[in-house]
C-alpha positions as CSV (number, residue, x, y, z in Angstrom):
1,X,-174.4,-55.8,-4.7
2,X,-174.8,-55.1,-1.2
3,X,-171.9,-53.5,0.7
4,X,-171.2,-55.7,3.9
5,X,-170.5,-52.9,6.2
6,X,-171.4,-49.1,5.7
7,X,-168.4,-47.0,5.1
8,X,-168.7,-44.8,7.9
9,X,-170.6,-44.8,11.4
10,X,-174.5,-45.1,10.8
11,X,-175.1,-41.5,12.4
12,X,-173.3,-40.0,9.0
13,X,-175.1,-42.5,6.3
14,X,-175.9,-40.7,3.1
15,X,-179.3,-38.9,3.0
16,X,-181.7,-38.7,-0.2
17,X,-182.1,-35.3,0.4
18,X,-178.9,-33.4,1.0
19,X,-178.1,-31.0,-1.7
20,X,-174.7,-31.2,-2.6
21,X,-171.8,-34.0,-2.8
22,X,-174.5,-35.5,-5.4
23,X,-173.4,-38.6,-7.6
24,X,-172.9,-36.6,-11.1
25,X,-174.0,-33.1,-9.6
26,X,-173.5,-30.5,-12.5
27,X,-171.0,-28.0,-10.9
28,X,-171.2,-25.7,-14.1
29,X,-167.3,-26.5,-15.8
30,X,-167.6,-30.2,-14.0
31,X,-169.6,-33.0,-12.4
32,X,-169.3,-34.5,-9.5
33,X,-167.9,-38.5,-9.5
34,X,-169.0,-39.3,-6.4
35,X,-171.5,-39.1,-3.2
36,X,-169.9,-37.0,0.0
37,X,-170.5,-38.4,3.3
38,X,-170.4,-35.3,5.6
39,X,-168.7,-36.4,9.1
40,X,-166.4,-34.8,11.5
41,X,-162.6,-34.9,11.0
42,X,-161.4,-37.9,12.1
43,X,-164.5,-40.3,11.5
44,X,-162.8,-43.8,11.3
45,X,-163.4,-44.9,7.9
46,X,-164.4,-48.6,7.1
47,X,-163.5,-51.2,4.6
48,X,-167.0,-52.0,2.7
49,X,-166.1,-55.5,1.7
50,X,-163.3,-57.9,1.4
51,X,-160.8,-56.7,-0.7
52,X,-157.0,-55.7,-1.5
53,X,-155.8,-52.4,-1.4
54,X,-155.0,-51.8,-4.5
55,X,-153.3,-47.8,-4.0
56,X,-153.0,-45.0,-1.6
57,X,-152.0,-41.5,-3.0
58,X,-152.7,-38.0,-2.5
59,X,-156.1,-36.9,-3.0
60,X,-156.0,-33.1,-2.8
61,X,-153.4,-30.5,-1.5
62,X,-153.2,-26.5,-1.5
63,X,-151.0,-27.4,-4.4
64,X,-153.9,-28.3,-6.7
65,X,-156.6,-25.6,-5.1
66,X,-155.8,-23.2,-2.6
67,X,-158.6,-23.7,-0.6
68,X,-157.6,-27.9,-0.1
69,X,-155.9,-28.8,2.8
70,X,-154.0,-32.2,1.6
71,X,-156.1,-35.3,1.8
72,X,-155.7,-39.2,0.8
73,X,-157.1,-41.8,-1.1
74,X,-157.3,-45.5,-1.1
75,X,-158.6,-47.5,-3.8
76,X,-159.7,-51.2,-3.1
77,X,-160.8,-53.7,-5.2
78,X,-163.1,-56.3,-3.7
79,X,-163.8,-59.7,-4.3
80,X,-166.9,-58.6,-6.1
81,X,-164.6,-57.1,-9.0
82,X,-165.8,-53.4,-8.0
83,X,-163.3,-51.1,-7.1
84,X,-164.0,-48.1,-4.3
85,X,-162.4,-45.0,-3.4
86,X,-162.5,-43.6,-0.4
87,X,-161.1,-40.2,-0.4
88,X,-160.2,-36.7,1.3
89,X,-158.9,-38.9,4.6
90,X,-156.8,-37.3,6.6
91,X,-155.2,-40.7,8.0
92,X,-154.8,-44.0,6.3
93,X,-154.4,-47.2,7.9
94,X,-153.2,-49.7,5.5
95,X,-150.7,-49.9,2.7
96,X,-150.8,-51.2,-0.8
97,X,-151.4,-54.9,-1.1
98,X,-152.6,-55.3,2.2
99,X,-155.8,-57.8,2.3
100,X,-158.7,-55.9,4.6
101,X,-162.1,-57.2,5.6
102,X,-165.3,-56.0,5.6
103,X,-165.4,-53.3,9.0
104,X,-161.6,-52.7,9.0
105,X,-160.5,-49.4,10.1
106,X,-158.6,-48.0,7.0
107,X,-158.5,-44.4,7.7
108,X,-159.9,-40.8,8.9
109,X,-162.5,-38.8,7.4
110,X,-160.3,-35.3,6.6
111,X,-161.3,-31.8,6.4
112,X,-160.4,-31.2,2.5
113,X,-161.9,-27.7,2.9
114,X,-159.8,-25.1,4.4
115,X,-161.8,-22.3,5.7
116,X,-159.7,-19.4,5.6
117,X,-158.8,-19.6,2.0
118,X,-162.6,-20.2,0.5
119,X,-163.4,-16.2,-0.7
120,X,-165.9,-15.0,-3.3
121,X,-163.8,-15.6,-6.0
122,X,-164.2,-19.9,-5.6
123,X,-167.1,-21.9,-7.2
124,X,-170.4,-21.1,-5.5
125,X,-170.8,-24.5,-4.1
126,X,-167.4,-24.6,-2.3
127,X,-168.6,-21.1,-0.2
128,X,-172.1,-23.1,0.5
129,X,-170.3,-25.5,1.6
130,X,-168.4,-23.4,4.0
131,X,-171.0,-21.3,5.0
132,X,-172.5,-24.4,6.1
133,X,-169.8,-25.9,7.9
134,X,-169.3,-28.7,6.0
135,X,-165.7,-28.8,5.8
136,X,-165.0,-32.6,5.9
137,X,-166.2,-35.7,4.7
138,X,-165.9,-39.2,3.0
139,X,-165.7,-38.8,-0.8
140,X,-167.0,-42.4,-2.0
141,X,-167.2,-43.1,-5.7
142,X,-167.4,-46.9,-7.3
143,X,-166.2,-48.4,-10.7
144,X,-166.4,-51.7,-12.3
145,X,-162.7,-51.2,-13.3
146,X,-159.6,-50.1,-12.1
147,X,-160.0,-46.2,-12.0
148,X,-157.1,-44.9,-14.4
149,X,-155.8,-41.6,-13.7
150,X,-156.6,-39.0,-16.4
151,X,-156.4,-35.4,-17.0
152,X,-160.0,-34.9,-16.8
153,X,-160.0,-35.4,-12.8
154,X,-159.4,-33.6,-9.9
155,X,-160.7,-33.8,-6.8
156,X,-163.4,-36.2,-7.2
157,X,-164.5,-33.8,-10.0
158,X,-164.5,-35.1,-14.0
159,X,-164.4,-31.9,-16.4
160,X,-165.3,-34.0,-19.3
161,X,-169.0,-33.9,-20.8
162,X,-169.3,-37.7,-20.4
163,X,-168.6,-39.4,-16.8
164,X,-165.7,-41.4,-16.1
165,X,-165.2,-44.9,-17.7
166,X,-165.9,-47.5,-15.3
167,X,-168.1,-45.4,-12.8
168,X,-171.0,-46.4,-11.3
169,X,-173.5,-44.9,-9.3
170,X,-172.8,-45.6,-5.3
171,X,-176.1,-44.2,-4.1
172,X,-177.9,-47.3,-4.1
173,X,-174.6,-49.1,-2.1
174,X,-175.6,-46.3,0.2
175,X,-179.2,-45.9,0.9
């Protein structure tokens, strides 16, 4: 399947070679469910095909990790029976049910990272991360069915040995 419109401005597609934010990157105690898309905050986010949105809920908060600022999801389902979740936005722009085309403005990339709680004591890749200033972002994953919640994720992380059921690989949606 080919996505319609990119999720994001073209300036911020996903590269081959960035090192982290990898679909299933081993993190040690998890793996990573999706690709991140590293933007500024507030980088309009765009529906990627025809679809329904299908839920909006809260993606991460200090709550959960103390170095999250709190951050949103949408899941939409598209005509094509795949279901995508665009996550750690900091705005969103439609409501449950509502019908979206391919292009519409649904949200605002977020910063998920909060810098001045990210010390020694967090994973590795989260102080890479803000040593490299790369503090927000699009998290994008894809499934070929509903995505159910389940104890085994957080944060667009699975700590399970095997991935997710449903998910697919969104890197070649992306390149």
């Amino acid at each position: 399947m080919n996505l319609k419109r990119y999720p994001l401005l073209k300036k911020y597609r996903f590269r081959n070679n960035q090192s982290s934010g990898l679909y299933l990157e081993n993190r040690g105690d998890r793996i990573h469910c999706g690709i991140d898309l590293y933007a500024p905050e507030k980088t309009p986010v765009f529906a990627v095909d025809d679809g329904i949105i299908k839920s909006i809920s809260e993606f991460s908060s200090p709550y959960k990790m103390p170095y999250w600022n709190t951050t949103y999801e949408i899941i939409l389902e598209t005509k094509s029976s795949y279901f995508f979740r665009f996550a750690e936005l900091s705005e969103v722009f439609v409501k449950k049910d509502d019908k979206v085309s391919a292009g519409d403005q649904i949200g605002l990339v977020g910063q998920v990272l909060n810098p001045k709680k990210i010390n020694e004591h967090h994973p590795e890749y989260i102080q890479q991360l803000a040593s490299k200033n790369r503090l927000s972002m699009l998290h994008f994953e894809i499934y070929d069915r509903y995505p159910k919640k389940s104890k085994y994720y957080l944060g667009g992380n699975w700590f399970a040995k095997k991935k997710p059921p449903g998910l697919c690989n969104p890197t070649e949606f992306l390149i």
